[in-house]
C-alpha positions as CSV (number, residue, x, y, z in Angstrom):
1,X,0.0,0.0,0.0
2,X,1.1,3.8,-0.8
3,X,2.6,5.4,2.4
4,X,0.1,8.2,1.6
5,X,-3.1,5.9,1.5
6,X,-1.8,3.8,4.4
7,X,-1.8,7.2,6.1
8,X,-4.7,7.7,5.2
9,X,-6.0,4.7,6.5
10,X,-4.8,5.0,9.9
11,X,-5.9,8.4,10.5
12,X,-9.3,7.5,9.3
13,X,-9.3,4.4,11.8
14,X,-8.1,6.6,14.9
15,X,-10.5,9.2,13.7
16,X,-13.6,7.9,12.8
17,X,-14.6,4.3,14.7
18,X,-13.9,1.5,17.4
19,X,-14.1,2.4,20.9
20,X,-16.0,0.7,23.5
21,X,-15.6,2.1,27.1
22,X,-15.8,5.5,26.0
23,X,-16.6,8.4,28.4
24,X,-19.7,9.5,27.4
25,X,-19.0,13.3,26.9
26,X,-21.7,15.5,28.4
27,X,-23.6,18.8,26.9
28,X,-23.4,20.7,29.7
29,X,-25.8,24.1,28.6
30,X,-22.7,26.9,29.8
31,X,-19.8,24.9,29.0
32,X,-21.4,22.5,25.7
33,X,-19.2,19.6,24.3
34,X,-15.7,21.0,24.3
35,X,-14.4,18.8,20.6
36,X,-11.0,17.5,20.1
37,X,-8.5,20.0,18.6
38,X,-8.6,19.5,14.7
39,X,-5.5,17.8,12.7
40,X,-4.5,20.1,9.9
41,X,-1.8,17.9,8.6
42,X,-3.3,14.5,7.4
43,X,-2.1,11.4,4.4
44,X,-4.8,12.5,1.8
45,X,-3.4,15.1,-0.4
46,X,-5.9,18.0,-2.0
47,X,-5.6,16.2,-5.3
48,X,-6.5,12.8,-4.2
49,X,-9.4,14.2,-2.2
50,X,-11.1,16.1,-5.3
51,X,-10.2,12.9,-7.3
52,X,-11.9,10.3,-5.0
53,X,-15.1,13.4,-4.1
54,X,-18.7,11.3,-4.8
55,X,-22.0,11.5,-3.8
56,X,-22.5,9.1,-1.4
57,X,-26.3,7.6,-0.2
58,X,-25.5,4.1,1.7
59,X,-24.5,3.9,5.0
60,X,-22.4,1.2,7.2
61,X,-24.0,0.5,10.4
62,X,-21.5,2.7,12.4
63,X,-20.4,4.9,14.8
64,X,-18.1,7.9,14.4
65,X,-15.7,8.9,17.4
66,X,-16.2,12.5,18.0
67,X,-12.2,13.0,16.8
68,X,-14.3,12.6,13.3
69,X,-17.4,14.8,14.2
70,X,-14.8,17.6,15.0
71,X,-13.0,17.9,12.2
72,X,-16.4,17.7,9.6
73,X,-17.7,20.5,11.7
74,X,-14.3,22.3,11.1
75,X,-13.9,21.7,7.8
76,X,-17.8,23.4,7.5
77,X,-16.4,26.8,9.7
78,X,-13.8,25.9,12.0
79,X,-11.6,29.5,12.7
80,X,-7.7,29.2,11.0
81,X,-7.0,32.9,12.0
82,X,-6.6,34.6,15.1
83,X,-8.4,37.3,13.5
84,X,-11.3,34.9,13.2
85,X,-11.3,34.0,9.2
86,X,-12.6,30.5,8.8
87,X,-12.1,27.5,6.5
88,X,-14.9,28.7,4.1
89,X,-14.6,32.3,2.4
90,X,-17.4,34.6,3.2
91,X,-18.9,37.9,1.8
92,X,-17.3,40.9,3.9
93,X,-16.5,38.3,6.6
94,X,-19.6,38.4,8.1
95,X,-20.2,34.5,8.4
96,X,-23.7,34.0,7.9
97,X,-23.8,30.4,8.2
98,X,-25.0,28.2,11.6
99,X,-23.7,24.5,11.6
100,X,-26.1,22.2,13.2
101,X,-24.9,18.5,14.1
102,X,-27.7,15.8,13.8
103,X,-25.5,13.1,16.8
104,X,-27.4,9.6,16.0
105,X,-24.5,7.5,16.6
106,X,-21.4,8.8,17.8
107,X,-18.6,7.4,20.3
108,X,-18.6,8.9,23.7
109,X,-21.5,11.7,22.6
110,X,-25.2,11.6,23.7
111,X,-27.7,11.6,20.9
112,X,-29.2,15.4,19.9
113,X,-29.3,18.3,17.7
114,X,-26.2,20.4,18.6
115,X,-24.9,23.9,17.4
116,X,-21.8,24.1,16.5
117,X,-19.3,27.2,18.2
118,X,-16.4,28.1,16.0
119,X,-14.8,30.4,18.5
120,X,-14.3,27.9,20.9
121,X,-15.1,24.6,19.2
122,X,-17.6,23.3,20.9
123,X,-21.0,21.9,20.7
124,X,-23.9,23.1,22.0
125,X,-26.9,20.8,23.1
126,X,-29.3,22.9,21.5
127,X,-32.5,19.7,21.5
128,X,-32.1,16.0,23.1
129,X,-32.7,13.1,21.5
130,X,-32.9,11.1,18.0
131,X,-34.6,13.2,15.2
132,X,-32.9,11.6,12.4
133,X,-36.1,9.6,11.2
134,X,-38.5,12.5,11.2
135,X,-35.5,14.8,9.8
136,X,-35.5,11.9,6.8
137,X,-39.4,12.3,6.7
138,X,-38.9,16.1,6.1
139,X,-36.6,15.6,3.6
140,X,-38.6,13.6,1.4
141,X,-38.3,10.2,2.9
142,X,-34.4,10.0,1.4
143,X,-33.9,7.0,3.8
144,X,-30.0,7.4,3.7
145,X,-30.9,11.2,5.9
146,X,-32.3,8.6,8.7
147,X,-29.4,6.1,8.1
148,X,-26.2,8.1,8.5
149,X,-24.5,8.2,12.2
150,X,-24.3,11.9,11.8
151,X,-26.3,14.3,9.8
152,X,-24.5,18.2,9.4
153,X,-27.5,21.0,8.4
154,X,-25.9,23.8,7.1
155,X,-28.2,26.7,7.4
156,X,-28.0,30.9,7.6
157,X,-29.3,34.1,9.1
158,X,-29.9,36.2,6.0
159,X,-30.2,38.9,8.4
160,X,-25.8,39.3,9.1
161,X,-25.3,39.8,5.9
162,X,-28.6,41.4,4.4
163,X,-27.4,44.6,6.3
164,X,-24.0,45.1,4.7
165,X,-25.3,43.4,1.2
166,X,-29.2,44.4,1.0
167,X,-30.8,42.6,-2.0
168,X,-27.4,40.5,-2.9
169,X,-27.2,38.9,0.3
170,X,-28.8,35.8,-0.6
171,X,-26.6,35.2,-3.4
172,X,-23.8,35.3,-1.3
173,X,-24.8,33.5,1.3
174,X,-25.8,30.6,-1.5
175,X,-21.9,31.1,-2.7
176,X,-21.0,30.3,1.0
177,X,-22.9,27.4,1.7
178,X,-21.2,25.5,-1.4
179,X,-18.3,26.0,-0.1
180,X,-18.8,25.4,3.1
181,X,-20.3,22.1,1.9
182,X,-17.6,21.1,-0.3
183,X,-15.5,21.2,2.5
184,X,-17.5,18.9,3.8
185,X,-16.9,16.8,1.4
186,X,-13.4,16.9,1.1
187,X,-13.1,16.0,4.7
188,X,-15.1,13.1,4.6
189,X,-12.9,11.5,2.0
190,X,-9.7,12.1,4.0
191,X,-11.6,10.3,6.8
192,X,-12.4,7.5,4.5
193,X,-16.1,8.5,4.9
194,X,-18.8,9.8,2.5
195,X,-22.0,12.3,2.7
196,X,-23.4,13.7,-0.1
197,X,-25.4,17.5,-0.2
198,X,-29.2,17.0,-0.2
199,X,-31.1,20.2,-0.7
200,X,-34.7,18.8,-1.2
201,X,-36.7,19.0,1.4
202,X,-39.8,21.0,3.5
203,X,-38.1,23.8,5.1
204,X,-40.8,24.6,7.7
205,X,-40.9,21.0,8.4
206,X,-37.5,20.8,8.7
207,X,-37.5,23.8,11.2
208,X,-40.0,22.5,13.4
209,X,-38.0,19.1,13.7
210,X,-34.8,20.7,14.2
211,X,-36.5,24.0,16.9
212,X,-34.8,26.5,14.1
213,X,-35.0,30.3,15.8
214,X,-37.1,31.6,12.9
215,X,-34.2,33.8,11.9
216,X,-32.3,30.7,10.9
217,X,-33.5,29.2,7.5
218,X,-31.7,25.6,6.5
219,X,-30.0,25.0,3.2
220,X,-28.6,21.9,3.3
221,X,-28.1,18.7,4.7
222,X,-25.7,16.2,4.8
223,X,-25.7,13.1,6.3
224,X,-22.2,11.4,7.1
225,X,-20.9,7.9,7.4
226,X,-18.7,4.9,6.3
227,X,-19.7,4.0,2.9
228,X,-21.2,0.8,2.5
C-alpha cells in the first residue's frame, strides 16, 4: 500500500470508529461539548481528495468517534486565524452560516441536535434526542438522511449579511454554503467517509424538527458515514 493511503487509513481508523468504554461526553448548557482540537496535517493530499469526491447515499451501520465529528464541523467553519477567518470564504466576513450536528450514533456523545461554536469549538446541546427519522421524513423520505450516524444541516441568518449586502445577500450566502459544503466533502474522503449534499426537502418541516429560531433558514443537509 502507498505510504500516503496507508496514512490515510490509519488516520481515518483513529478518527472515525472503534471504541468501547468510551466516556460518554456530556452537553453541559454553559460549557457545551468541548471537541478534540482538529488535525490540519493529514495522508490524503488535496488532489486525491477532489479525485476520490462522490456523492455518497449508503451507509455502514456505524459509529463515528467525536475525533471525526470535530474535524467535519471544522472543515464546514472551524476558525484558522486569530483574527477569526474561517475554513470557508465569506462575503465581507460576516459569516452568515450556523452549523447544526444531527449526533445519531457517535462514540462517547449523547444523541441530539447540537450547534456548532467556532470560537471555541464546541458543541452546544441545543434539542435531546434522536430526530434523524422525522428529519429523513422532512426531507422527502431520502432514507439514507435517517441512516447516517451523523447528519451536518448547514443553514443561515440572511439577516448578518442582508445589512451590509441588501438585496445580494442571498446570493452570497448561497456562494457560502457551497463552499462550506464542499469542505465537507473533502473532509469526509480524508476520513475515508462519504455524505453527499441534499437540498430537497420542506423547510418549515425541517425547522420544526430541528426547533430552528425563525431567523435561521436551513439549506442543506448532509448526512455522514462509512460508505457501505
Amino acid at each position: 500500500m502507498h505510504r500516503d493511503a496507508l496514512a490515510t487509513v490509519v488516520l481515518a481508523a483513529v478518527f472515525c470508529f472503534g471504541g468501547s468504554g468510551a466516556v460518554m461526553a456530556e452537553a453541559d448548557a454553559d460549557a457545551g461539548v468541548a471537541l478534540p482540537p482538529p488535525i490540519r496535517s493529514g495522508g490524503t493530499s488535496v488532489e486525491d481528495a477532489l479525485a476520490r469526491r462522490r456523492s455518497v447515499r449508503a451507509y455502514a451501520d456505524a459509529p463515528l468517534r467525536l475525533a471525526a465529528v470535530s474535524q467535519l464541523v471544522w472543515a464546514a467553519q472551524g476558525i484558522t486565524d486569530p483574527d477569526g477567518l474561517r475554513t470557508a470564504p465569506s462575503a465581507g466576513a460576516l459569516y452568515p452560516l450556523e452549523v447544526y450536528l444531527v449526533a445519531g450514533s457517535v462514540t462517547g456523545l449523547r444523541s441530539g441536535v447540537y450547534r456548532y461554536d467556532p470560537r471555541r469549538h464546541r458543541l452546544l446541546l441545543h434539542a435531546a434526542g434522536d430526530p434523524r427519522k422525522a428529519l429523513s421524513d422532512a426531507a422527502l423520505e431520502q432514507e439514507w438522511v435517517a441512516e447516517a450516524p451523523v447528519v451536518l444541516v448547514l443553514a443561515a441568518v440572511y439577516e448578518r449579511s442582508a445589512h451590509k449586502y441588501g438585496e445580494r445577500a442571498p446570493r452570497y450566502v448561497h456562494i457560502e454554503v457551497g463552499h462550506a459544503a464542499q469542505n465537507v466533502y473533502l473532509q469526509a474522503v480524508a476520513l475515508e467517509l462519504g455524505t453527499v449534499m441534499v437540498g430537497a426537502f420542506h423547510d418549515r418541516a425541517l425547522k420544526e424538527v430541528l426547533r430552528l429560531p425563525s431567523e435561521v433558514e436551513p439549506l442543506g443537509v448532509m448526512p455522514v458515514g462509512k460508505p457501505r
